[in-house]
FIMI-501718 format. One record per residue (C-alpha): x, y, z. Coordinates in steps of 0.001 Angstrom, whole numbers, padded with zeros to 6 digits, always signed. Layout:
XYZ ...
% end
This chain:
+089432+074251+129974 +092342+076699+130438 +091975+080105+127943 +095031+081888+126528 +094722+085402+128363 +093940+088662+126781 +096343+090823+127726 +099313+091070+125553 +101356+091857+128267 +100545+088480+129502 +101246+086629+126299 +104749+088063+125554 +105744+087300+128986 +104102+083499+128306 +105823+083330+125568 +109301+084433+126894 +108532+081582+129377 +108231+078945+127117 +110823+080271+124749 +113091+079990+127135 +111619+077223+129328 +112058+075023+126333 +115565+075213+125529 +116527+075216+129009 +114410+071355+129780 +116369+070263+126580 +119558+070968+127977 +119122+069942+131240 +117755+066673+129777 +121048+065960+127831 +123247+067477+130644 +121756+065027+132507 +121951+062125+130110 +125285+062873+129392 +126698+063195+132737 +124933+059599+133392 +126712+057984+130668 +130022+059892+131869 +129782+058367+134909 +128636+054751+134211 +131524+054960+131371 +133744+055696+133976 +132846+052895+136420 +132769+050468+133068 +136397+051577+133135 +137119+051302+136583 +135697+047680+136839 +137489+046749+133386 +141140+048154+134533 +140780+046132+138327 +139724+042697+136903 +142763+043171+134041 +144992+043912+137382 +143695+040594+138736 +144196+038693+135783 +147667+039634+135876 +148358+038796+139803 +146749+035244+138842 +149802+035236+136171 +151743+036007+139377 +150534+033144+141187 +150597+030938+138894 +154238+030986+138073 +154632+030968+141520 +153351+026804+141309 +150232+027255+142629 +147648+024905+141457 +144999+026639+139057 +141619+027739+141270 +144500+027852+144513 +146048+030693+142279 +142572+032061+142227 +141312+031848+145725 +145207+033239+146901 +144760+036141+144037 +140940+037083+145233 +141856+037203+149060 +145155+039217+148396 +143450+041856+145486 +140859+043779+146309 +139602+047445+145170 +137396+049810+146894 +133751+048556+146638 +134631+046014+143713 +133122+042423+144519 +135062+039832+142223 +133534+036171+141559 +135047+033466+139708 +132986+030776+138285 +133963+027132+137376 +132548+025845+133538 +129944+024050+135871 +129225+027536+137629 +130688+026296+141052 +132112+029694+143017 +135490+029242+142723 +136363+031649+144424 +134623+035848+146028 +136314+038359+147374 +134187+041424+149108 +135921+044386+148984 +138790+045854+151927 +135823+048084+153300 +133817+045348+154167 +134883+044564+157372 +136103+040681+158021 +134178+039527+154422 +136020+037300+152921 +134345+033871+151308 +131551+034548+153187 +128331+035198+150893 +126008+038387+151476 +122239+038710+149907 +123656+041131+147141 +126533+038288+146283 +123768+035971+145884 +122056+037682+143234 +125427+038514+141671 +126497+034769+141051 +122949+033585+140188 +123099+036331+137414 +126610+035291+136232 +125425+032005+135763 +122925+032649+132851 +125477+034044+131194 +127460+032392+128752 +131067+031248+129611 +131366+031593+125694 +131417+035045+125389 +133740+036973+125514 +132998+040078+127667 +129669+041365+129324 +128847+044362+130901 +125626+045374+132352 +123815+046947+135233 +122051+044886+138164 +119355+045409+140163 +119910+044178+143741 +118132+044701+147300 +121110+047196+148419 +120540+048992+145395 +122190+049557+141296 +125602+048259+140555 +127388+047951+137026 +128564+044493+136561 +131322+042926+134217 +132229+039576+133095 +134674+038553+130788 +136166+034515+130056 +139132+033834+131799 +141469+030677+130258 +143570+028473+132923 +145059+025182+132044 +142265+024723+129233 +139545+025878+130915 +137254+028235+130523 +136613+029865+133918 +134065+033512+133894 +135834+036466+136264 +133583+039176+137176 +133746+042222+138624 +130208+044330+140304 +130558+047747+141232 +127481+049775+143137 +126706+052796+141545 +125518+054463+144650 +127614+057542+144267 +126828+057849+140306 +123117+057430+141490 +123793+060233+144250 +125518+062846+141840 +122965+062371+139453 +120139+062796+142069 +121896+065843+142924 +122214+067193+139224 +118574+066217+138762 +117754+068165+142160 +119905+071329+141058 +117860+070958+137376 +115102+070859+139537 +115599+073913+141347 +117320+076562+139020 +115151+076049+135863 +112105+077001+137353 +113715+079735+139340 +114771+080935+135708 +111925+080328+133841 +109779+082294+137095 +112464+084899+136166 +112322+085095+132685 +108135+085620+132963 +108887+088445+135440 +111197+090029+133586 +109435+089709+129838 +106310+091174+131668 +108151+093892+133169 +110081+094388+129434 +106395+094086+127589 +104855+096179+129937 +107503+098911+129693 +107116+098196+125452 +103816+098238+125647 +103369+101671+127551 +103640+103873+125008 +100803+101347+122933 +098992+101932+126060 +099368+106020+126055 +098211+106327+122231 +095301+103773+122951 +093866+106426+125288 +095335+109062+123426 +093029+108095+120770 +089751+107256+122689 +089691+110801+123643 +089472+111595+119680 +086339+111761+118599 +084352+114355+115927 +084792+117264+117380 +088446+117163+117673 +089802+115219+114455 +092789+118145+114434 +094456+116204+117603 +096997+113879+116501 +099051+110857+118143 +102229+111762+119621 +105102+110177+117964 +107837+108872+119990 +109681+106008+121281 +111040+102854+118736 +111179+102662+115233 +108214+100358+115087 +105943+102551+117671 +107043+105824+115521 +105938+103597+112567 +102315+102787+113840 +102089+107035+115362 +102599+107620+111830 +100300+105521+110149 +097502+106120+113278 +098364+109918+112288 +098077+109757+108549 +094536+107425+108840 +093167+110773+111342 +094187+113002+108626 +092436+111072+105683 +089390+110876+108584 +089619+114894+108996 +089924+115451+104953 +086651+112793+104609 +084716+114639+107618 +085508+117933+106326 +084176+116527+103109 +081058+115164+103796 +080530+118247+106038 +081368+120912+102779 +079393+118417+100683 +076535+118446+102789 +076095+122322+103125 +077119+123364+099709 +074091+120023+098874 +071325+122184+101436 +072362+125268+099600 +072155+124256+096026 +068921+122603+096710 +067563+125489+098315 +067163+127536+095023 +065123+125419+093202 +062663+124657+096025 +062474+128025+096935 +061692+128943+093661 +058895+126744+093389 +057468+127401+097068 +057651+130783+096203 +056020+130636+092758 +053237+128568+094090 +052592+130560+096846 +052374+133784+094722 +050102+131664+092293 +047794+131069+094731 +047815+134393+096708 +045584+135916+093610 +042328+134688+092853 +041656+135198+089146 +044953+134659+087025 +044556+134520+083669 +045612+131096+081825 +049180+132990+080240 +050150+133868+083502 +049278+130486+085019 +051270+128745+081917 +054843+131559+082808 +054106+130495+086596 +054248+126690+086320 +056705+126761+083343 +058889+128531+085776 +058034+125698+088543 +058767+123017+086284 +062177+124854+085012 +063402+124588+089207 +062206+121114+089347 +064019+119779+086264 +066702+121610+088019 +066271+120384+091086 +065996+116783+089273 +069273+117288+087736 +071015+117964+091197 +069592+115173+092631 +071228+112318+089929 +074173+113763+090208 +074029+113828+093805 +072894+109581+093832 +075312+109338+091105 +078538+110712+093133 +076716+108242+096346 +076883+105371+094479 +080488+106141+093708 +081662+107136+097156 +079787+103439+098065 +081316+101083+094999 +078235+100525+093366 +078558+102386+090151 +077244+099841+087645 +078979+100495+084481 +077704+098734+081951 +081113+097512+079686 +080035+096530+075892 +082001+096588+072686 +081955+100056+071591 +083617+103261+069488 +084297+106213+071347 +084320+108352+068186 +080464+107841+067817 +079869+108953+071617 +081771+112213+070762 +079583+112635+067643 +076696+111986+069529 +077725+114784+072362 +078302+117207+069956 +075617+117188+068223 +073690+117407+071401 +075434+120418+072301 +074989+122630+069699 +072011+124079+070465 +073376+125641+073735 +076433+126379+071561 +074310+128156+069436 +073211+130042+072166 +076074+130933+073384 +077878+132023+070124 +080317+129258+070598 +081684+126681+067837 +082128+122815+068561 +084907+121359+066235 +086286+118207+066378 +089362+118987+064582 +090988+115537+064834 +089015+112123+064918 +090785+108664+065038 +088854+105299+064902 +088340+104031+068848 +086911+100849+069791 +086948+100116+073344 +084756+098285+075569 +083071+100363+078294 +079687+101978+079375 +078259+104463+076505 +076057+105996+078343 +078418+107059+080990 +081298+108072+078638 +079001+110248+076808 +077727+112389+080555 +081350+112563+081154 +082169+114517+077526 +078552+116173+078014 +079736+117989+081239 +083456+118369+079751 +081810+120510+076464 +079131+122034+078603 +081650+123228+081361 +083774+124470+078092 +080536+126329+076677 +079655+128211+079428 +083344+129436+080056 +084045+130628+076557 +083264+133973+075550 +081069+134803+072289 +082802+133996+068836 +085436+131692+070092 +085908+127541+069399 +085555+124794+071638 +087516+122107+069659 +087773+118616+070603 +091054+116328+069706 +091302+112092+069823 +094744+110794+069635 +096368+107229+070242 +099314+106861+072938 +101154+104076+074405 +097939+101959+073978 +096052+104884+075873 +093164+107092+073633 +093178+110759+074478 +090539+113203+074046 +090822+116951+074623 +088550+119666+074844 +089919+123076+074503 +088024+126567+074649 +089309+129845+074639 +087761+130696+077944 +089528+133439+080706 +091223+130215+082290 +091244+129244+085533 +093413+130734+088035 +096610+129019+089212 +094913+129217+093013 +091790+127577+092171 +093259+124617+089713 +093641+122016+092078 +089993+122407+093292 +089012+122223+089727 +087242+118493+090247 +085668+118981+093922 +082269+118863+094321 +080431+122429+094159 +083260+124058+093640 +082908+127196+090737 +085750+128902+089665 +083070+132011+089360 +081038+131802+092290 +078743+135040+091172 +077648+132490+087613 +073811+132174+087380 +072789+129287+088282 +069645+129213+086628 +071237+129725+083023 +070258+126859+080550 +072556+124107+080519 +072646+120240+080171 +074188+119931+083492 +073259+120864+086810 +075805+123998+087399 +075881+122855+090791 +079596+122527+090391 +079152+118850+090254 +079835+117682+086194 +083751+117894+086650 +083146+115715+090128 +081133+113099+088140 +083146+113371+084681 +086733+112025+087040 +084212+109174+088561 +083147+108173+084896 +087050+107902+084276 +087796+106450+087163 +085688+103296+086668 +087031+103171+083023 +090689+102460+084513 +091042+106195+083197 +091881+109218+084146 +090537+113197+083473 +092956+115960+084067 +093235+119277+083851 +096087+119528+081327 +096676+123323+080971 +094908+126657+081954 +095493+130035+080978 +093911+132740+079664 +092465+132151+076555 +093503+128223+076462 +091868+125946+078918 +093093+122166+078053 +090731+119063+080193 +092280+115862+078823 +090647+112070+079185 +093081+109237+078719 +091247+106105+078536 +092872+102520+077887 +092867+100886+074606 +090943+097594+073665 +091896+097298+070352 +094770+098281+067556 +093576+102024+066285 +093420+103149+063060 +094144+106609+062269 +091570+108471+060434 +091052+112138+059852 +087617+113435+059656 +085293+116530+058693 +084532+118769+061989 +081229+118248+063547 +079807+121978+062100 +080686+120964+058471 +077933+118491+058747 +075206+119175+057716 
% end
């Protein structure tokens, strides 16, 4: 069973075969068919105008006074045409009279083989109709024959005319032999030359195909050279752009990966070291025991904390964040975040107001939404300074709700804004990191807040930063008409 090759090369120059092969069979097949029917048309002609010449010397000979078939036998011996053999049957189909043509040497009545077939042929056919043409098959080979009635003295009387086709059958043998010759020579041609056209196409396909085996982890920075056609500087470009999105994703994973082994460092170093001072003494007292493993269990909850986030943000990267979408208001989640918050508020000296409040039912994952504005207010807290307000703001566009949180914070500098939502990233690297907080302070809650908006068709933005006005906005599509409603701020409540 024959396979279709590999190689492309191969193919294109196949195909510019057949392509062309094709078209070039279909006109040598009606070249061919139309030069036969030229040629036979052209005989049918030839045969048509001699016997009309004959009929018209038999006028001749007739007004001369010959008798009827004497007329005939004089007209046959005394017309004759190159190769024609004319017959003239009686209505009984008696030969009335043959004439072979000048060429054949001495033939005159006599009767050869191929004259034989000729008559018996003419004598199925019917003295009725009016004109027949048609080809015959005899020993010496194909000739076009043509009968037609002829009408003396009342009687009807068949005249026929049978011309060999031997030289139609020769210059179509030698049109079929020239077919024969030249189209494979082209076709052998064109697959030579659309190999050598695919293979010089193809080189530069070649060049970035090694090009790019020779890319590999350690050198992501090299990029594919782009030249040649609109099509190859097309696919450089794309090849190029697909090693740059590799290099951002390795540089990623690589940044992710150390910053990770550093952030979980602290907490289990805190603990190995704890436990190993605990059990360097051999009488503690039960106070000291109880400061020792609160501190322990302080760098494990930590340690805890870093570790959800870090399967949360893996489950993202993969596509497998389950959210859980049910009929919900967002208004309650906020009320349920700030209240949460207040303590560390407290703490802090900070106020949580929600100045503006509108009713916002939406389907989507509670539970989710509410981490998301947990690590928005507790990323606000820590940044604002003692005395100021962290207020929170829900409005209704374009079928889009809005939330805001705004504190009063130092602001983030114009350098460091666009980093604002990568992983581990601190605006103030020299923060604590063991300060109290509901959120890791890895550096991860802005990450994980975009990846909660994300999966809500969403999106979380840094919407302006300066010093003492830091804006994070979360627009979130609507699932239902909203209803405006002001309400008391969260520290009214009692």
């Amino acid at each position: 069973m024959l396979r279709w090759p590999s190689s492309l090369r191969v193919r294109l120059a196949l195909w510019h075969s057949v392509l062309l092969g094709v078209p070039l069979a279909l006109f040598a097949i009606v070249c061919y068919v139309a030069f036969s029917r030229t040629l036979i048309g052209g005989t049918d002609r030839f045969i048509a105008d001699a016997l009309s010449a004959f009929t018209r010397e038999l006028g001749a000979e007739r007004r001369a006074g010959l008798s009827a078939e004497q007329a005939m036998i004089t007209t046959v011996r005394e017309v004759r045409f190159r190769e024609l053999h004319i017959v003239i049957l009686a209505p009984d189909g008696r030969v009335v009279a043959i004439a072979a043509p000048p060429d054949n040497a001495g033939a005159t009545d006599a009767l050869v083989p191929d004259d034989q077939q000729f008559i018996d042929s003419l004598r199925t056919t019917a003295h009725a109709q009016t004109v027949s043409v048609s080809t015959l098959e005899t020993s010496s080979g194909s000739a076009r024959v043509r009968a037609e009635s002829l009408v003396v003295d009342g009687r009807t009387y068949l005249l026929a005319g049978r011309y060999p086709l031997r030289e139609a059958e020769q210059t179509m043998d030698g049109i079929l032999r020239m077919f024969a010759v030249t189209i494979p020579m082209l076709i052998l041609a064109a697959g030579a030359s659309g190999y050598f056209l695919a293979r010089r196409s193809l080189a530069p396909v070649a060049s970035m195909a090694e090009h790019a085996a020779d890319i590999s982890a350690t050198n992501l920075h090299e990029r594919m050279p782009v030249s040649g056609g609109d099509e190859l500087v097309r696919l450089a470009t794309v090849i190029n752009a697909l090693l740059d999105r590799l290099e951002a994703s390795f540089e990623q994973q690589r940044r992710f990966m150390a910053d990770a082994s550093h952030e979980l460092r602290t907490p289990t170093a805190i603990v190995r070291t704890e436990a190993d001072v605990t059990l360097s003494r051999v009488h503690r007292d039960e106070p000291e025991y109880r400061a020792s493993v609160g501190i322990m269990r302080d760098a494990a909850r930590r340690l805890t904390r870093i570790v959800d986030d870090l399967f949360l943000l893996a489950r993202s990267d993969a596509g497998h964040l389950v959210v859980q979408r049910a009929a919900m208001h967002l208004e309650d989640v906020i009320d349920d975040v700030i209240r949460s918050v207040r303590p560390i508020a407290d703490q802090s000296g900070v106020h949580v107001e929600l100045v503006e409040a509108i009713e916002a039912p939406l389907v989507g994952d509670a539970d989710l939404l509410g981490r998301l504005l947990l690590n928005l207010l507790d990323n606000a807290i820590k940044h604002s300074p003692s005395g100021s307000v962290v207020t929170v703001r829900m409005v209704a566009r374009e079928q889009m709700l809005a939330v805001t949180v705004t504190d009063e914070g130092v602001g983030i500098p114009i350098d460091a804004q666009a980093r604002v939502f990568d992983r581990f990233f601190r605006v103030d690297a020299s923060r604590t990191r063991e300060e109290t907080s509901h959120t890791s302070g890895a550096g991860l809650g802005l990450a994980i807040a975009r990846r909660i908006a994300e999966a809500h068709q969403g999106l979380l933005e840094l919407d302006e930063s300066r010093p003492g006005r830091t804006v994070f906005r979360l627009s979130l599509p609507a699932n239902a008409t909203l209803l405006s409603v002001q309400r008391t701020p969260i520290l009214a409540r009692s």
